[in-house]
C-alpha positions in Angstrom: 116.0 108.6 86.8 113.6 106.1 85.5 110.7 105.1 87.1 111.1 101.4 89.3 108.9 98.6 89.3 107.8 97.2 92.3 107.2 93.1 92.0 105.5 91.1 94.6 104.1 88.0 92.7 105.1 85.5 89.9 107.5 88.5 87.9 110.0 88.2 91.0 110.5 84.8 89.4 113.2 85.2 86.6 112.5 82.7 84.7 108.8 82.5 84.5 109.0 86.4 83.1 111.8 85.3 80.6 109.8 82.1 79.6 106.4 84.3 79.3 108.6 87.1 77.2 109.9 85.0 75.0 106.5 83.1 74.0 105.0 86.3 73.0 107.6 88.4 71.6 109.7 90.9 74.1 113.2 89.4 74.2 114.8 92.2 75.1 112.3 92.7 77.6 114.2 92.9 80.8 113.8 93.7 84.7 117.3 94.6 86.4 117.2 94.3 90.4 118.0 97.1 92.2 116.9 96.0 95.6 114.5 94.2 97.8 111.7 96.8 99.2 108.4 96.9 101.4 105.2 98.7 100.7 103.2 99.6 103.7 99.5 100.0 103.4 99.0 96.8 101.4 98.4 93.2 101.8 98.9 90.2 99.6 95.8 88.4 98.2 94.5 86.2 95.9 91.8 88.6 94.3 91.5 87.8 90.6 91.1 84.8 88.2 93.6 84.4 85.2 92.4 82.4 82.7 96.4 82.0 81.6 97.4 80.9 84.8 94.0 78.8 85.3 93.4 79.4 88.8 94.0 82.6 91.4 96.7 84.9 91.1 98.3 87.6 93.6 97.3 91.6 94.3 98.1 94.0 96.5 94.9 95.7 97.8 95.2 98.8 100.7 95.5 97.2 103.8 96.0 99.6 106.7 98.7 98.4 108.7 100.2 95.7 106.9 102.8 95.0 104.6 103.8 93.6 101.0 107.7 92.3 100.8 108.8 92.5 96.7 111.3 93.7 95.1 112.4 96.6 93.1 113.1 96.3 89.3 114.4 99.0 86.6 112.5 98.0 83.3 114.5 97.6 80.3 114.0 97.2 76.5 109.9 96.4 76.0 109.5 95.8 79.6 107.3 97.9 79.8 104.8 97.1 77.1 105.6 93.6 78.2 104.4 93.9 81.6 101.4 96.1 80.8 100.6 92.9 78.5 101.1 90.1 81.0 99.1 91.7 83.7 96.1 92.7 81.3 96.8 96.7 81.8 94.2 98.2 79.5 91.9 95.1 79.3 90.1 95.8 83.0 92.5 92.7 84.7 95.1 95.3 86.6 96.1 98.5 86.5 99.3 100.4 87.1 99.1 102.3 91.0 102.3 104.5 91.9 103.7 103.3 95.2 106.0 104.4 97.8 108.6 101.2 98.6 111.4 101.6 101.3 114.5 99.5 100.0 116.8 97.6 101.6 118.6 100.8 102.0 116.5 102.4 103.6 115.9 105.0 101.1 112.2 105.6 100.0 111.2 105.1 96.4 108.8 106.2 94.0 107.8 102.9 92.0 104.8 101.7 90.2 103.1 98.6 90.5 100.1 96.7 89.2 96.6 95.7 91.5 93.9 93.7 89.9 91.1 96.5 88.8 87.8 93.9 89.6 88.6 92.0 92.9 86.9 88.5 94.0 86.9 87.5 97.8 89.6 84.7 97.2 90.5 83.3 94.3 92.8 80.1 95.0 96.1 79.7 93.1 97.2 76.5 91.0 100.7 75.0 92.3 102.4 75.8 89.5 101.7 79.8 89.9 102.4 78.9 93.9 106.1 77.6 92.7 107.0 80.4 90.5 105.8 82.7 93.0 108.0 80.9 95.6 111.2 80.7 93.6 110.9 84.5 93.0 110.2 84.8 96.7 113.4 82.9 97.5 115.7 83.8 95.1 115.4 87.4 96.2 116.2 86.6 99.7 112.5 86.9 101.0 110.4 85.2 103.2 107.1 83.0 101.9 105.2 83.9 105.3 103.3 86.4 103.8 102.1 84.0 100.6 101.0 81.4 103.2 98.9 84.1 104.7 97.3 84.7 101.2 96.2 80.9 100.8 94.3 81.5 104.1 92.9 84.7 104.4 90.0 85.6 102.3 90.7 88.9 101.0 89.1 92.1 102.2 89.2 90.7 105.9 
């Protein structure tokens, strides 16, 4: 069984990882739901600056006793290499963590996902990374609660 990807930022938004796949080269780059999932342990924060994005962008650093809502992908085609790429893998920006999600099934699944490697206190987000991550949010069924938290807690606290 291949390995899932857990998303909990902008690549839960469709068409901002198409649009970003296409620009550099991974059209057959694809991520295929398979359901919506929590990681416990973690909390959603804006921890690192991207130059691309111009402004703050999500992470998930430990957190005992919270929660990150996402959902879970099965990476297709250069998916792979194209997410390593977007989120910096390799270059000190984030690196890949295993995780353990629990599904909308219930069932509990191995997945990987990415946390920024050099984390700032807070780091605040341009509207237009806000929006994606929103859509992606929505369009998966989950709630934005836990992204309003992010623009008000400083991370680490």
């Amino acid at each position: 069984m291949p390995r899932l990807y857990f998303a909990y930022g902008s690549n839960l938004d469709a068409e901002d990882f198409r649009a970003w796949c296409a620009e550099r080269g991974f059209g057959d780059a694809r991520l295929e739901l398979r359901s919506t999932a929590v990681v416990h342990g973690r909390i959603l924060a804006f921890t690192r600056y991207s130059p691309a994005r111009r402004g703050g962008v999500l992470d998930i650093p430990e957190h005992a006793g919270a929660s990150v809502r996402g959902a879970l992908f099965r990476v297709l085609g250069s998916g792979w290499r194209a997410l390593d790429e977007k989120e910096g893998c390799g270059s000190g920006a984030y690196r890949r963590v295993p995780v353990i999600a629990l599904a909308d099934t219930g069932a509990r699944v191995e997945a990987v996902t990415y946390e920024v490697v050099h984390k700032k206190r807070f780091v605040a987000p341009t509207d237009a990374y806000l929006r994606a991550v929103r859509r992606g949010l929505r369009t998966r069924g989950l709630p934005t609660h836990d992204l309003d938290r992010a623009l008000t807690r400083l991370a680490g606290e």
